[in-house]
Residue, then its C-alpha position, 0 to 999 in steps of 0.5 A: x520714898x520711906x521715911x528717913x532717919x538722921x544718922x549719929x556721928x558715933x563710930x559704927x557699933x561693932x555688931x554692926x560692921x557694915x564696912x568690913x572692918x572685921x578683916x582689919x581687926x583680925x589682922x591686927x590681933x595676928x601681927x601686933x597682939x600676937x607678936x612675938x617678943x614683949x619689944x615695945x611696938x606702936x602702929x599708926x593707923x592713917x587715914x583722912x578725917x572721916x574715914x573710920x580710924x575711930x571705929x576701928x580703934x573703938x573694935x580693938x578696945x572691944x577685942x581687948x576687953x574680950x580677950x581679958x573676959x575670956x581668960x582661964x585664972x580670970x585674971x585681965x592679960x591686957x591694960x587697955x588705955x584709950x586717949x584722945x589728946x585734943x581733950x586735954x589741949x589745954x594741959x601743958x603736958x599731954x603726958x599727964x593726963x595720959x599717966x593720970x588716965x593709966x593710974x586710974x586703971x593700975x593703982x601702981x601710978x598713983x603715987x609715983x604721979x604724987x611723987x611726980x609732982x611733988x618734985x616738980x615743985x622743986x625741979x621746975x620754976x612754976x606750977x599752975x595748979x595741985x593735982x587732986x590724987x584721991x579723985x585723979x580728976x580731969x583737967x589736971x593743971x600741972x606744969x610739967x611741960x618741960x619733963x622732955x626739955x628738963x635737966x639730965x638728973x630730971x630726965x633719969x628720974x622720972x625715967x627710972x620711976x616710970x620704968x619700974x612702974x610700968x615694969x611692976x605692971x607688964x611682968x604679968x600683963x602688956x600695956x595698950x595705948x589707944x591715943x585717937x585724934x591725936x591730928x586734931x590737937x589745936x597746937x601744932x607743937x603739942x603733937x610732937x612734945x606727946x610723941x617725943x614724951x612717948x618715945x623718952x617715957x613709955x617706949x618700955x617693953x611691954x607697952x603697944x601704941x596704936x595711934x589713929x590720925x590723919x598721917x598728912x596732918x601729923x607730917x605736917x604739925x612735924x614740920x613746923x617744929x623740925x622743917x622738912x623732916x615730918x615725913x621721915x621722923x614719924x618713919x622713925x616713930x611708927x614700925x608699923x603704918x597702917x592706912x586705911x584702905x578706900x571704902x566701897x560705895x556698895x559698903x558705904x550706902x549699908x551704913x543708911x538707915x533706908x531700904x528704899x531702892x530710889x533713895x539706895x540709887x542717889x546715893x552710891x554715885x554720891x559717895x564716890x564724889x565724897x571720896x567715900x568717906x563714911x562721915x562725909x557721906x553721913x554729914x550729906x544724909x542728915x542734911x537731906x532729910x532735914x532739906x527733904x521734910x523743908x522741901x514738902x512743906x515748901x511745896x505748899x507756899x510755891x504756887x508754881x510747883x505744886x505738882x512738882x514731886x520732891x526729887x533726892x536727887x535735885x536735891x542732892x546736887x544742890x547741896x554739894x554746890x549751893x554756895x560754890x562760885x558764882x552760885x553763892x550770888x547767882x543759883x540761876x546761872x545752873x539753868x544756863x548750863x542745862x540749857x546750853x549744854x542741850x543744844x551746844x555741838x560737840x566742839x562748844x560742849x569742850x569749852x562749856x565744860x571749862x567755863x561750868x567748871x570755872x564757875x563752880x570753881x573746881x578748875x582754875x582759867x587753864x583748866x587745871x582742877x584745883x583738888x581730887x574732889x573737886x575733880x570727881x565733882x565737876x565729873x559727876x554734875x557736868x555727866x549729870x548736867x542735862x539729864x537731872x536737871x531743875x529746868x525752870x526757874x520756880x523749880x530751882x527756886x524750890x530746892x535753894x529756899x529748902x536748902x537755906x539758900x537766899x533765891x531772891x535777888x535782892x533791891x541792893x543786887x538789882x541796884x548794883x547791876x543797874x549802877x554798873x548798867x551793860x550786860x550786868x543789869x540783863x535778867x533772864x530767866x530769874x524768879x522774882x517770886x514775890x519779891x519786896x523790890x519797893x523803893x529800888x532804883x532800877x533804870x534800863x534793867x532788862x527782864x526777860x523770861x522773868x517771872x514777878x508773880x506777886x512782886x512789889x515795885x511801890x516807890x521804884x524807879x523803872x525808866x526805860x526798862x524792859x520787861x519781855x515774856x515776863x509773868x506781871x500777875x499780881x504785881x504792884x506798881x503804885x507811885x512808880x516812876x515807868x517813863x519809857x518802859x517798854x512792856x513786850x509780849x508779857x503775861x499777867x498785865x490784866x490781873x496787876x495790883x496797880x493804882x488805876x491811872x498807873x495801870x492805864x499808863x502801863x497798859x497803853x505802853x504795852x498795847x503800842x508795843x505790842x502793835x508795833x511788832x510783826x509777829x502778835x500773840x493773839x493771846x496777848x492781845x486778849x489779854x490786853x483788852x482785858x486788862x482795860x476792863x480791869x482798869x474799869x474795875x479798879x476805878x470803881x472799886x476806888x470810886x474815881x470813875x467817871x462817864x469821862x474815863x470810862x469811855x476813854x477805857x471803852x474806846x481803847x479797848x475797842x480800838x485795840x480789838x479792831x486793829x487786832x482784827x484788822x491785822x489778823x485778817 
């Protein structure tokens, strides 16, 4: 796989139209710019959040100022004003700053807004602030949040001033509003007041308004203020609805800073499951290729995946659903589903589907999806399920440590489940990879097929707990509390990091059980007898042995390795 590269989250240059918004543009300059009549105009350009309503609006400012260099007299044929209202959402009246951004492009308003002002201070009751009419600066802080609700002779005046203001300047050129991310104001009721500002004081002939939103999001900032009557009022406002048609995940994978056919190939599924939506999909590529650079530096701290080669793909799924559901507290839960969906018939793999949708909670108990998207995701990971999958607890622990997910189960989860105790306190499966469970109280927790290479149980309380197929190298036990712990079929146990006397008593434990059952590795049981020997070690490293305990050690050993003899013979 190259190297990759972040992606910035500025609309798309124009010279690098990757998504065909040229056909678009065009368009637009032949039925709205090109129009005929001088009747004011506005054009809604929809679509959701991240689809490129701003690079589009970004292309037309760029046509504009094109078409203004390339007149015959050199005189500009186009005002262009490029708003974004959610900057000014501190300001009383949007109108303002609109009318202050428009002054600074034609000197013909800067003394009406000065006029403006002064009879603000007579008509209404407060001000907050004076305008500074030489700079024109922003924020401007000036009460004229009621020019739409003022009295009739207030709304005549300041309607008859800006008229022959504007008129002054579309006699010989046509003004261009540009009001962008006009759905991210944060108050509902600001959307409306602009609109209706717009519709009493700018919709004058010569003036075109193309405004970019999310058309869900202004339906519904509407409907707070008039109930019910969202839809049909921007009806109303808009004579043009331009919404942005769904994007190609072919055109979407162009906008990646990569040729690299591997990385090409993740991607343009993924981009389906994101809607293809261009900023979504460039949110997921930055993240990756700060997860993917964590993931190889990974590699060198996790013993049991060395020879594991990083894999987009994994890594890509895990981003989409690392803290849904039941994975936020349980990532290990995914393997489950990998491995059941490999051997479960066709008739089980109808219900397994509902039950990993429900986990992932993409669908709700009767099956129902709970959105579009969630729909698409649980489509693309259940087809993928058994085809791309983790495998094996240090793998997945791999990728969530890379993603910032926390893999370790920790002393408080563990307790949890062993004070809850039933099927809640059973692990399979898990990585307890050097894990800190010091001190836990743990009694009749069961461990299958878990691995604790390295784990810390000092101080624990351990009773009557089962450890089955479980990895124990490393471990340390010292001054735990073991009554009854049973030790079947485990690997590791004579390379613990345990306290001689403990470790006599963990390896006798598991030699009884490992006696006591019918079908015997035969590998365990070397293991076993090596681990009496390790015990001699410890106590001469501590220097606690005596002729006592090392014939007692020698003697079970041997006896150990007679009956297994015995018995394999």
């Amino acid at each position: 796989m190259s190297k990759l590269s972040l992606l910035g989250d500025q609309p798309a240059r124009i010279d690098s139209d990757r998504l065909h918004f040229q056909r678009y543009l065009s368009a637009l300059e032949t039925a709205v710019l090109n129009r005929d009549g001088h009747a004011p105009f506005v054009t809604g350009i929809f679509g959701p959040w991240g689809s490129g309503k701003s690079t589009l609006l970004g292309m037309l400012e760029h046509r504009l100022t094109e078409l203004n260099r390339n007149t015959v007299n050199g005189q500009s044929n186009w005002v262009t004003i490029k708003f974004s209202p959610w900057l000014y959402s501190q300001e009383e009246s949007l109108l303002v700053p609109l009318l202050a951004l428009l002054a600074q492009k034609e000197s013909v308003f800067k003394p009406l807004i000065k006029k403006m002002t002064e009879t603000s201070m007579r008509f209404l009751k407060r001000t907050s602030a004076t305008l500074d009419f030489d700079k024109l600066g922003m924020p401007l802080k000036i009460s004229l949040n009621n020019l739409a609700q003022g009295t009739d002779g207030q709304h005549k005046f300041f309607q008859e001033e800006i008229a022959a203001a504007i008129k002054t300047i579309t006699g010989k050129k046509r003004l261009v509003f540009l009001i962008d991310d006009l759905d991210r104001c944060h108050d509902p009721a600001q959307i409306v007041h602009l609109l209706e500002q717009i519709k009493l004081f700018l919709h004058l002939d010569g003036c075109l308004f193309f405004i970019a939103a999310d058309r869900q999001q202004v339906v519904d900032a509407i409907d707070k203020t008039f109930p019910g009557s969202g839809a049909a009022y921007l009806e109303k406002f808009v004579q043009l609805a331009f919404d942005l048609p769904p994007h190609h995940s072919e055109d979407l994978v162009r906008m990646l800073p990569s040729t690299d056919a591997e990385t090409l190939r993740a991607y343009r599924p993924l981009c389906e499951v994101l809607g293809n939506n261009p900023r979504k999909l460039k949110l997921i590529w930055n993240e990756a290729v700060l997860r993917m650079a964590i993931l190889k530096e990974e590699l060198h701290t996790h013993p049991q995946a060395r020879q594991h080669t990083p894999d987009l793909n994994l890594l890509l799924h895990w981003l989409l659903i690392r803290n849904r559901g039941e994975l936020a507290k349980n990532p290990y839960r995914y393997l489950e589903f990998e491995q059941s969906k490999k051997t479960a018939t066709q008739e089980e793999q109808q219900e397994l589907r509902k039950e990993f949708s429900r986990m992932l909670q993409l669908a709700d108990d009767t099956g129902q999806w709970y959105s579009e998207e969630d729909q698409r995701l649980a489509v693309f990971l259940w087809n993928r399920l058994d085809q791309v999958g983790f495998h094996h607890p240090a793998i997945l622990t791999l990728y969530t440590r890379a993603s910032g997910t926390d893999t370790f189960y920790s002393r408080n989860l563990l307790e949890n489940a062993c004070f809850v105790g039933g099927d809640e306190a059973q692990f399979n499966d898990r990585d307890f990879f050097m894990a800190d469970l010091s001190g836990g109280y743990f009694p009749g927790a069961v461990f299958n097929r878990c691995d604790f290479t390295g784990a810390d149980f000092r101080h624990s309380i351990l009773n009557r707990a089962q450890f089955a197929d479980c990895d124990l190298s490393g471990v340390c036990f010292d001054e735990a509390t073991l009554d009854s712990v049973t030790w079947e079929n485990c690997t590791g146990l004579n390379e613990l990091d345990t306290e001689p006397v403990l470790y006599e008593q963990i390896i006798d434990s598991a030699a009884a059980t490992y006696l006591k059952t019918t079908t015997r590795n035969p590998d365990i049981g070397l293991t076993l007898v090596k681990a009496y020997k390790t015990i001699l070690d410890k106590h001469k490293e501590s220097r606690s042995l005596t002729e006592a305990i090392e014939s007692r050690l020698n003697g079970k050993a041997l006896q150990l390795r007679a009956e297994i003899y015995l018995r394999q013979t």
